[in-house]
C-alpha positions as CSV (number, residue, x, y, z in Angstrom):
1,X,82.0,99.3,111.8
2,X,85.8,99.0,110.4
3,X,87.6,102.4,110.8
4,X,89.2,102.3,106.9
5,X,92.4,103.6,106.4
6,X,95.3,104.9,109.4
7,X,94.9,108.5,109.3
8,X,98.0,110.7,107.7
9,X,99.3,112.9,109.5
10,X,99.2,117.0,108.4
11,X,102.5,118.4,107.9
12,X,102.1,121.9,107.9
13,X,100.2,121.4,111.3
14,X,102.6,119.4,112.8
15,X,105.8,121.8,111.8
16,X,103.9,124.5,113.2
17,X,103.2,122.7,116.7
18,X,107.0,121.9,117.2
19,X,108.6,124.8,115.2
20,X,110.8,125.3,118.1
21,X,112.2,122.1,118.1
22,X,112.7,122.4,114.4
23,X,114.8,125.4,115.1
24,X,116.6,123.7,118.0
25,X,117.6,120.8,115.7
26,X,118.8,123.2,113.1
27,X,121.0,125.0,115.9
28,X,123.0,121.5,117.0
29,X,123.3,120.9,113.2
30,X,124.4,123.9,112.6
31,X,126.3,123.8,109.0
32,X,125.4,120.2,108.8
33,X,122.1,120.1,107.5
34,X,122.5,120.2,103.8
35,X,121.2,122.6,101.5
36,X,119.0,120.3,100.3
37,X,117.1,119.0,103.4
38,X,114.2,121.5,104.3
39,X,112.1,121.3,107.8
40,X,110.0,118.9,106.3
41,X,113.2,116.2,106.5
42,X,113.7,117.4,110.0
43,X,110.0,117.0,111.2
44,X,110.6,113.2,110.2
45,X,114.1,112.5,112.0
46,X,112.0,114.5,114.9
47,X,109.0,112.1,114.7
48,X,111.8,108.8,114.8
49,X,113.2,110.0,117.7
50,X,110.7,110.9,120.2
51,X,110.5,114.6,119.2
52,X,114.3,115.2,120.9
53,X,116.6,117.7,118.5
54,X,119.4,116.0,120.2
55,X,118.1,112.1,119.5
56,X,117.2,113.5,115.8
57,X,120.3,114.9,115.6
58,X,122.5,112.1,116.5
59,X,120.5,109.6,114.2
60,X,120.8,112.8,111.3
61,X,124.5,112.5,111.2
62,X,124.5,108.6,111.7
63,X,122.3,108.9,108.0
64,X,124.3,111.3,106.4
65,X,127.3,109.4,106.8
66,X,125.7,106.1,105.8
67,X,124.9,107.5,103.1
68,X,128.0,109.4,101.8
69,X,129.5,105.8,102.3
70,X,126.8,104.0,100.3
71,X,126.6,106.7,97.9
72,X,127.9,104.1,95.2
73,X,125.0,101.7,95.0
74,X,122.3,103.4,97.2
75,X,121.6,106.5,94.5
76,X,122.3,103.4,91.5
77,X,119.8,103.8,89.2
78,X,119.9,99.8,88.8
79,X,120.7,97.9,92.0
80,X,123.3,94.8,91.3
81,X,121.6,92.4,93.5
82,X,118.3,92.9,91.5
83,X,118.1,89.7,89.1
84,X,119.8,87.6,92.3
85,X,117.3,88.7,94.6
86,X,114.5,88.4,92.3
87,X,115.6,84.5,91.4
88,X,115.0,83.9,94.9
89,X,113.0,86.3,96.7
90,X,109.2,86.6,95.9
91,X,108.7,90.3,96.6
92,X,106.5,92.8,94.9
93,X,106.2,96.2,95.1
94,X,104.2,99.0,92.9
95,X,101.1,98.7,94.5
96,X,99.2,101.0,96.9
97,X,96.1,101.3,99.4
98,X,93.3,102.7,99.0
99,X,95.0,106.6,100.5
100,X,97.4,106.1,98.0
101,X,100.4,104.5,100.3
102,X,103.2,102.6,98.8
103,X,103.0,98.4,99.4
104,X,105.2,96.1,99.5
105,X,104.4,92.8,99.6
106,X,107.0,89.3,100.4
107,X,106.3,86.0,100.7
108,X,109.0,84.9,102.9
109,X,107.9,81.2,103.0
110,X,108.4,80.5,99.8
111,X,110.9,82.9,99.2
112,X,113.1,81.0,102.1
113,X,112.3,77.5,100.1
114,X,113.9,79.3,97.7
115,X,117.0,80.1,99.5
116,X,117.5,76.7,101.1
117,X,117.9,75.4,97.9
118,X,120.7,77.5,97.2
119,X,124.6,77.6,98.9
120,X,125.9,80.7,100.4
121,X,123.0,81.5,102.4
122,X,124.3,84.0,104.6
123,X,126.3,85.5,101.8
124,X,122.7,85.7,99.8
125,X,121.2,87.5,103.2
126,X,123.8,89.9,102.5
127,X,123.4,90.9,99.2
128,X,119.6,90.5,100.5
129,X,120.3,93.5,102.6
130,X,121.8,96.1,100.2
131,X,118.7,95.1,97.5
132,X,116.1,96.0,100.5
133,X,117.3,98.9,101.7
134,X,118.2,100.1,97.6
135,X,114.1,99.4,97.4
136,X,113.2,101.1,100.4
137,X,115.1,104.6,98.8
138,X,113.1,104.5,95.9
139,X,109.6,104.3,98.4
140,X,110.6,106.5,100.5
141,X,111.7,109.2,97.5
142,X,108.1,108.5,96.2
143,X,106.4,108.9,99.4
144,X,108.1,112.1,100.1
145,X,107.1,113.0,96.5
146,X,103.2,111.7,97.7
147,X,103.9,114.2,100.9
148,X,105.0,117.2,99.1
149,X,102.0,117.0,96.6
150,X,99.3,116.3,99.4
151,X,100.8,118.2,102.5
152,X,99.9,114.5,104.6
153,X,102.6,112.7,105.6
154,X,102.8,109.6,103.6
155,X,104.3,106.3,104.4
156,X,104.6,102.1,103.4
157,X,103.3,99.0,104.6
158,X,104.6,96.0,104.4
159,X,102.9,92.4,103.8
160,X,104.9,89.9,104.9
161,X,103.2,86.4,104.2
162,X,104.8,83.2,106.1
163,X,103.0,80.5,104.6
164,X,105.2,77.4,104.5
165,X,108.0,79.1,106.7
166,X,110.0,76.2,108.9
167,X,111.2,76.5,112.1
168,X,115.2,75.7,112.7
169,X,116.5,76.7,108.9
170,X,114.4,79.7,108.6
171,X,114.9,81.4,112.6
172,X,119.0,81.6,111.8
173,X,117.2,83.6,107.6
174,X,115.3,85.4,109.8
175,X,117.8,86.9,112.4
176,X,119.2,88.2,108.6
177,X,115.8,90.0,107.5
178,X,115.8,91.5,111.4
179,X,119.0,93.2,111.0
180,X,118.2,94.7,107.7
181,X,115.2,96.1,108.9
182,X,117.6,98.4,111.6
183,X,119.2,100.1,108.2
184,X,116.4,101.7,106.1
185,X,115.0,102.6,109.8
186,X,118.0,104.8,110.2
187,X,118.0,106.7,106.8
188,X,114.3,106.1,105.9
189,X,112.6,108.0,108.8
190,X,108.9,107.7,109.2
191,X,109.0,105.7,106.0
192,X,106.9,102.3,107.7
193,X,104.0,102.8,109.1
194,X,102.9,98.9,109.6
195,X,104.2,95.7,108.8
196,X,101.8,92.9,108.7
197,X,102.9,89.4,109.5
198,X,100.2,87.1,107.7
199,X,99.7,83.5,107.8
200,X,101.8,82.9,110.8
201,X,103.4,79.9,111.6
202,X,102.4,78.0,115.6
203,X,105.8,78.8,116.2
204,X,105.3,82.9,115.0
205,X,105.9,83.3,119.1
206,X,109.8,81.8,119.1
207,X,110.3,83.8,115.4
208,X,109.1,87.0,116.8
209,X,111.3,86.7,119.7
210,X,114.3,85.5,117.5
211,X,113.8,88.1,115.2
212,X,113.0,90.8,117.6
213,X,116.5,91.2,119.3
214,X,117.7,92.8,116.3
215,X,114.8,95.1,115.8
216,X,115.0,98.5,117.3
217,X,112.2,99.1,119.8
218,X,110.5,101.5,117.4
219,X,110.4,99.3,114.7
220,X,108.8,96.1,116.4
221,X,106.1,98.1,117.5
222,X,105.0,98.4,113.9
223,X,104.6,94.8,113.3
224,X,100.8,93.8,113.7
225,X,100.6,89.8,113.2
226,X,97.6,88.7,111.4
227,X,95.5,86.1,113.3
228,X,92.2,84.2,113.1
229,X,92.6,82.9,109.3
230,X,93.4,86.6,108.1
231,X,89.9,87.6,109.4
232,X,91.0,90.0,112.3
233,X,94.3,91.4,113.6
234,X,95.5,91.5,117.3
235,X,95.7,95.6,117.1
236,X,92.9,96.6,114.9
237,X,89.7,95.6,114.3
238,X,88.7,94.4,110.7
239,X,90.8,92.7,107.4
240,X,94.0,93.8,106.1
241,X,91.4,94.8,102.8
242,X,89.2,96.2,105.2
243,X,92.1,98.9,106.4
244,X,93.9,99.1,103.4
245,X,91.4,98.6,100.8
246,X,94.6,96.1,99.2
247,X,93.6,92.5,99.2
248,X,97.0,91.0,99.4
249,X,95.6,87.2,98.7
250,X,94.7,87.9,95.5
251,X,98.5,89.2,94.4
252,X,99.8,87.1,91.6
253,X,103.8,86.9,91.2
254,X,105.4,86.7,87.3
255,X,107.2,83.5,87.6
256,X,110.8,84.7,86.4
């Protein structure tokens, strides 16, 4: 029998099991927690960063002053990479399991088909970057929204679909896509909760291990790739369908 869904965690039973170190991360902040940010902001730096107030507090400041610095484009209600990104990059987003958890879904094969066709790769992988991580605020603002309503800590999953990925061209696009992942980790905590790597390549090995380098430790941990013609996973038992209730096959994208 396939265990649906990942369990969501309780938030008002998890603050009260480590109130302490709630109020310990508060103390090193001090009068650098904004007014804005209540406990339930804190419990998730905690959660990123094994439960330490010091770790949390370290990565709190590191996000606070990313995003004073990125305050231009980050809290843009239009992103200017959008139609750029979209051109190239088939990636949808506004759907959701069955437990009501944001998805996003990517087809990097075809998307990199896309971007080999196309100069300035690497200057494109930038731009790339800032449009992810301008995507990731707005799920993570609605899955905080999802949290606050519910009192269970929501998060996203991401699809990523390989089909038709190359080898040489795409590891030096993927190293790119790695990197960005490291950003919205650091000012998005406890926003991923899986990323699923379908329709892998015989090579999905020597990408992993390109790509994982600049991955943080935390964040490859999440990535569960998809095995047996979709039909099982190397982690869990069952279909991506069959966890999620989201049968990511059967996505059609608008050609633009």
């Amino acid at each position: 029998m396939v265990d649906h869904g990942i369990p969501m965690m309780n938030v008002k039973e998890k603050l009260a099991e480590v109130e302490d170190k709630v109020v310990e991360l508060r103390r090193i902040l001090k009068d650098e927690v904004q007014p804005e940010h209540d406990d339930i902001l804190l419990l998730k730096f905690l959660l990123s960063h094994h439960e330490d107030p010091e770790e949390a507090a370290t990565w709190y400041r590191k996000a606070m002053a990313y995003r004073k610095e990125n305050a231009s484009w980050l809290y843009s209600e239009e992103c200017p990479e959008e139609d750029l990104v979209r051109s190239i990059f088939k990636v949808k987003d506004g759907m959701y399991s069955r437990d009501g958890e944001p998805i996003m879904l990517a087809r990097s094969g075809e998307s990199l088909k896309n971007l080999r066709s196309r100069g300035n790769v690497f200057e494109i992988m930038k731009k790339f970057e800032r449009w992810s991580t301008w995507m990731k605020e707005r799920i993570y603002q609605e899955c905080d929204k999802l949290t606050r309503t519910t009192g269970l800590l929501h998060k996203m999953y991401f699809i990523n679909d390989m089909a038709g990925m190359q080898l040489w061209t795409d590891l030096r696009i993927a190293k790119g896509i790695g990197s960005s992942s490291n950003v919205s980790e650091m000012i998005h905590p406890q926003l991923i909760e899986k990323q699923y790597i379908v329709n892998p390549p015989a090579f999905i090995r020597i990408v992993f291990a390109t790509v994982k380098p600049f991955m943080s430790k935390k964040m490859a941990k999440k990535v569960v790739i998809v095995n047996e013609n979709n039909k099982r996973t190397i982690e869990e038992k069952g279909t991506i369908k069959d966890i999620l209730g989201f049968d990511h096959a059967s996505v059609k994208f608008d050609e633009k």
